[in-house]
C-alpha angles and dihedrals in degrees: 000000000000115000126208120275124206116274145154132198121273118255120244075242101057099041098082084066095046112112088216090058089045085058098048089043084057098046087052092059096037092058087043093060093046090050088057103055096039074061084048105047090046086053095040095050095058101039091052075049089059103038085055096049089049098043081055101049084042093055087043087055096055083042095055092046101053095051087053089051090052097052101051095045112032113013099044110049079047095059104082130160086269087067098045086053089058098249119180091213099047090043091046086050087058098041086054089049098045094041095096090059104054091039092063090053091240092122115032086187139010122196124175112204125194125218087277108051100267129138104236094171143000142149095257107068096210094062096053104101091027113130123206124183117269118247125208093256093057098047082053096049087054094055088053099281117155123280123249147204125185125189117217144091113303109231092155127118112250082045088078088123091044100034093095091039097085124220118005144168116255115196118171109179127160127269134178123214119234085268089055098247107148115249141191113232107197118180136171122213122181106270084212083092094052091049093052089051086049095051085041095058095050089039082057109040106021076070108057082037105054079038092054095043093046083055098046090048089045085057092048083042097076096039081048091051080040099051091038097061089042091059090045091058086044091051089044095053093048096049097040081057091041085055092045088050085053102043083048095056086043093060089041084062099049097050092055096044078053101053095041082051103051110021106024099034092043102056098041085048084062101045086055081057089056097048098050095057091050081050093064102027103032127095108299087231083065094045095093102043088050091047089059086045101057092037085061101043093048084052094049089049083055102056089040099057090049078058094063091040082055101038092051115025121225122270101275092191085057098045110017126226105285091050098044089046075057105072082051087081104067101076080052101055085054096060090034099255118147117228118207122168130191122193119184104238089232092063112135110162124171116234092275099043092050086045092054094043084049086046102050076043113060089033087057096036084048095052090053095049089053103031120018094067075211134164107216122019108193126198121204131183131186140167134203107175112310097342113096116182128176125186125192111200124187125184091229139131104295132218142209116269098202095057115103116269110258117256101269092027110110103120094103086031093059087036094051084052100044087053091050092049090063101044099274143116133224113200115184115194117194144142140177104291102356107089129252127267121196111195113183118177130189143158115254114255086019083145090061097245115184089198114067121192137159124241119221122243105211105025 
């Protein structure tokens, strides 16, 4: 069983020298960077995407040029009548002519069609004379439609002799023989080149412009430390003032129970006394009225004396939190509502956590006495790292959230505020018929307490 130390809060001044602020201040910026490169990395992906993609439609576009170049300077003047007989001599001439090209590696296959599918020349003998059907591009591109070049694997059928070459660039222009007949040039190239100037563009750019956005996320990074810890000081000075208000209110409390206890109750007390012994002594025909009299005032000195156990609640280091849960009960048994109250083993809380579980508590506990017309009324508190959360559930009446808080009624209202000021949330379910549950949740030392302690459970 730990017991409280003495502790005070923390100053707006000394917080910039609190580890846990430092912490906080950390995980800010922690969070911040990572936050950044998961921003990097979202802007970084798509535009390498689209540096490959327009390496690739660059390198499409040279190759594109210079097999319109070659077809306009080198294949078409050498495609004669001779050729398109079939000549050995005129094809020989081409194959000589066109050798260079195919040695450097640059082509991988040259074919020559004519404006109704046939092969009229190609580097591989067997496919001159061959005829495939005509699609709709090529007749366009006869009629002076745009060249084109594709990069991709070749599964077609007229690709038997490129179908186990991998990806390669595909350019078909138009060409006219020396008698002006439209052609088709086709030719293949290795797309391993288009691939290295792929990988040389990004090589070249992805650098200067990583470079460029971590600079630009180590200049955010000192106005973030900056604005974190300005937000920290902020946070400690409104919840140093949230725990003065408290401890304020606490005090307040106290005065008043004081004063109720030793002053009010006494002297009614007294007059009970009084009372009593008129009761007794007095003149028989009295006996009655005084009797009413002192029924009412004992009555009175009672209520009065659950007052000061509201108004100032009891010394949870002496007694510890189930047991002082426990003195909630008594205003319940007198209207037959059942109190059970269930406390994980593993509960540590520090003095303000365990104050603001008593206190959602007694407020909920309070509204069910006077309102639920319930039967049982369970209380239930667990704890999962720094989050504490309690619920008290009845099986009452029942009411509409949403309707407006009776006039008088502030209790869940304060208690809602007081939650939210130090970080947590109060949620209350209800509905016509079906009970109330009250939820609050909260993180432990969310009032920015310097002296820790733990609260016992059971006293």
């Amino acid at each position: 069983m730990a017991v409280f130390h003495a502790g005070g809060a923390s100053s707006p001044d000394d917080a910039g020298q609190d580890p846990a602020e430092r912490w906080v201040v950390r995980f800010a910026v922690v969070r911040f960077l990572t936050a950044g490169l998961v921003a990097l990395g979202l802007v970084a992906l798509p535009v390498a995407a689209w540096m490959w993609a327009e390496a690739e439609r660059q390198a499409l576009v040279n190759a594109r040029d210079i097999t319109q170049r070659l077809a306009d300077n080198v294949v078409g003047p050498l495609v004669t009548n001779r050729v398109l007989a079939r000549d050995p001599a005129a094809i020989e001439l081409i194959d000589q002519r066109l050798a260079p090209w195919l040695a450097n590696g640059n082509l991988t296959r040259i074919k020559v069609w004519d404006e109704h599918g046939q092969v009229v020349y190609s580097d591989v003998e067997s496919l001159i004379g061959q005829e495939f059907k005509q699609e709709e591009w090529a007749r366009l591109l006869l009629d002076g439609g745009p060249a084109t070049a594709t990069l991709e694997a070749q599964t077609a059928k007229e690709n038997e002799y490129e179908a186990h070459s991998g990806e390669l660039v595909e350019v078909y222009v138009r060409s006219f023989s020396q008698s002006g007949e439209p052609m088709i040039l086709e030719t293949y190239a290795s797309g391993e080149a288009v691939r290295r100037d792929q990988h040389a563009v990004l090589i070249g750019m992805v650098p200067p412009m990583l470079l460029s956005l971590a600079v630009l996320q180590l200049a955010q990074l000192v106005p973030a430390t900056r604005l974190a810890r300005r937000i920290r000081r902020h946070q400690a000075t409104r919840n140093a003032l949230l725990r003065c208000a408290i401890e304020a209110s606490d005090q307040e409390r106290r005065r008043i129970a004081s004063e109720l206890h030793d002053e009010v109750i006494q002297d009614l007390s007294g007059l009970a006394y009084a009372l009593e012994s008129e009761e007794r002594c007095g003149p028989p025909e009295q006996g009655p009225i005084v009797a009413m009299a002192r029924t009412l005032l004992q009555d009175n000195i009672r209520a009065l004396r659950a007052m000061t156990s509201e108004l100032y609640p009891p010394d949870l280091e002496e007694l510890g939190l189930e047991a002082s849960l426990m003195r909630l009960e008594a205003p319940l048994v007198k209207r037959g509502i059942a109190l059970s109250i269930d406390l994980s083993d593993r509960l540590v809380l520090d003095r303000d956590s365990a104050v603001l579980v008593y206190r959602v508590a007694r407020e909920a506990l309070a509204n069910t006495a006077k309102h639920s017309s319930a039967h049982s009324v369970a209380i239930r508190v667990r704890q999962a790292g720094p989050s504490t959360w309690i619920t008290i559930s009845d099986d009452g009446l029942g009411f509409n959230p949403g309707d407006p808080c009776p006039e008088g009624h502030f209790g869940l209202r304060i208690l809602r505020d007081t939650i939210q000021q130090v970080g947590g949330t109060l949620e209350v379910r209800s509905a016509p018929g079906v009970g109330t549950s009250v939820t609050a949740t909260f993180d432990e030392g969310a009032l920015l307490s310097r002296g820790r302690a733990s609260v016992p459970l059971n006293g």
